[in-house]
C-alpha positions in Angstrom: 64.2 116.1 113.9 64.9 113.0 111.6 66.2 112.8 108.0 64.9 109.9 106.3 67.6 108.0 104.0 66.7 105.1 101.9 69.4 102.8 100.8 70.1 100.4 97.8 72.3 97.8 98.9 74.7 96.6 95.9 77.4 93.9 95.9 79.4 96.3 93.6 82.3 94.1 93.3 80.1 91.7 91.4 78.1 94.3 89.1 78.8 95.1 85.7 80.2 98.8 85.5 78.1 99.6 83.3 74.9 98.6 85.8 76.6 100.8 87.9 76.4 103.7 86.2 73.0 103.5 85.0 71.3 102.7 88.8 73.3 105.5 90.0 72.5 108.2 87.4 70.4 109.7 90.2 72.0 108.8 93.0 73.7 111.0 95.5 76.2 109.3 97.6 78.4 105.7 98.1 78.5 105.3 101.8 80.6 103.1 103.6 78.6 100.0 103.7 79.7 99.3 107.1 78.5 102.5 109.2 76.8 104.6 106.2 78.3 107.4 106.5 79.0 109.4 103.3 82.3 108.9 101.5 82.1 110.4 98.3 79.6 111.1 95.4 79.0 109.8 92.0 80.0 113.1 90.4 83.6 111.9 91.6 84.4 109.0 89.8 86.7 109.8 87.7 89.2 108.1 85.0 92.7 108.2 86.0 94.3 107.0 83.4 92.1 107.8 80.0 90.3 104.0 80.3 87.4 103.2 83.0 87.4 104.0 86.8 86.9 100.4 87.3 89.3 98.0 87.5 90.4 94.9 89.5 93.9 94.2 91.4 95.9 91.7 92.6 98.0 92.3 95.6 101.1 90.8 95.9 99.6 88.7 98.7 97.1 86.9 96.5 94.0 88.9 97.2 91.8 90.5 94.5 90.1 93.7 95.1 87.3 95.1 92.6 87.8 99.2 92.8 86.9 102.6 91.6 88.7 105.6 91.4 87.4 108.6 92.6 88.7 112.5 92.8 87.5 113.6 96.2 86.4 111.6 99.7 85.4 112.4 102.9 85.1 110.9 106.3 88.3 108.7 105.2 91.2 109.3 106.9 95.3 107.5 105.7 96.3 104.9 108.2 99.8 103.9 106.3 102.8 106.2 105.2 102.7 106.3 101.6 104.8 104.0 99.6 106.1 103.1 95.7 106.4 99.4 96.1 104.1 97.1 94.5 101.7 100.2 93.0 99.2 99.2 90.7 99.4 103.3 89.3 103.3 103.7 88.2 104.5 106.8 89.8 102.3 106.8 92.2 102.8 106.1 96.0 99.9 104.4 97.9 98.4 104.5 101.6 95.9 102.4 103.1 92.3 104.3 103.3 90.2 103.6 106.7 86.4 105.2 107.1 87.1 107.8 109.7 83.9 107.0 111.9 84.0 102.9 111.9 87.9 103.0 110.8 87.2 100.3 108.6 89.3 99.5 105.7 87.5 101.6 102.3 90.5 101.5 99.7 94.1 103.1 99.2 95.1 106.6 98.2 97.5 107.6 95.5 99.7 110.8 95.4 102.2 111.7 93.5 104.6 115.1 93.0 105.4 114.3 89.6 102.0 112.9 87.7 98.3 114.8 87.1 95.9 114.0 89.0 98.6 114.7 92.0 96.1 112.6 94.0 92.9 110.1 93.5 91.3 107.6 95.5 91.0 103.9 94.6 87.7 102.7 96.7 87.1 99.0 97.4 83.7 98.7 95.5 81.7 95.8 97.8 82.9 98.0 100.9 80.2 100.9 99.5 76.1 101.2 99.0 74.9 103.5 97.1 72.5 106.0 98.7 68.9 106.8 97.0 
């Protein structure tokens, strides 16, 4: 038996938010964009700090990701220990995110034991397609 999946593929680091939001309105899934497998849904993103779930970040290294935060993932798994230095969320610690099936690298999450949400996700938006 087959499931058929159709696929809209989106450089999402270079689309408006807002374009975002309204071509996903019906869609079901982001999926890693490297081995499409499911990482979280649209009903996740989420506002972490009362503005938009989209934002851009510098690292101190000199490279710029374009991200989303997001409530809930799956098929990601942590490959750092979590740490406060250089956070772009004050008060929260950070750990690398990798795609559990293709291990490649999706985004960073951010915990805290001190700050609501106590955890989010910060997805790297051109390393996700949206599914249809």
């Amino acid at each position: 038996m087959f499931t058929r999946i159709s696929l809209v593929v989106l450089d999402l680091s270079l689309t408006d938010p807002k374009i975002i939001e309204e071509l996903s309105e019906g869609e079901e899934a982001f999926l890693c964009f490297l081995c499409k497998v499911k990482i979280t849904e649209k009903k996740y993103v989420t506002s972490v700090s009362g503005g938009t779930p989209y934002h851009t970040f510098t690292n101190p290294y000199g490279f710029s990701y374009n991200v989303m935060t997001v409530s809930y993932c799956e098929m990601v798994r942590e490959v750092s220990e979590p740490v406060l230095e250089h956070t772009w969320f004050p008060g929260y610690a950070w750990s690398i995110l990798g795609c559990q099936n293709c291990s490649e690298h999706l985004g960073w999450r951010f915990s805290s034991a001190k700050q609501k949400p106590q955890s989010f996700y910060c997805l790297i938006r051109d390393k996700l397609i949206l599914s249809v």
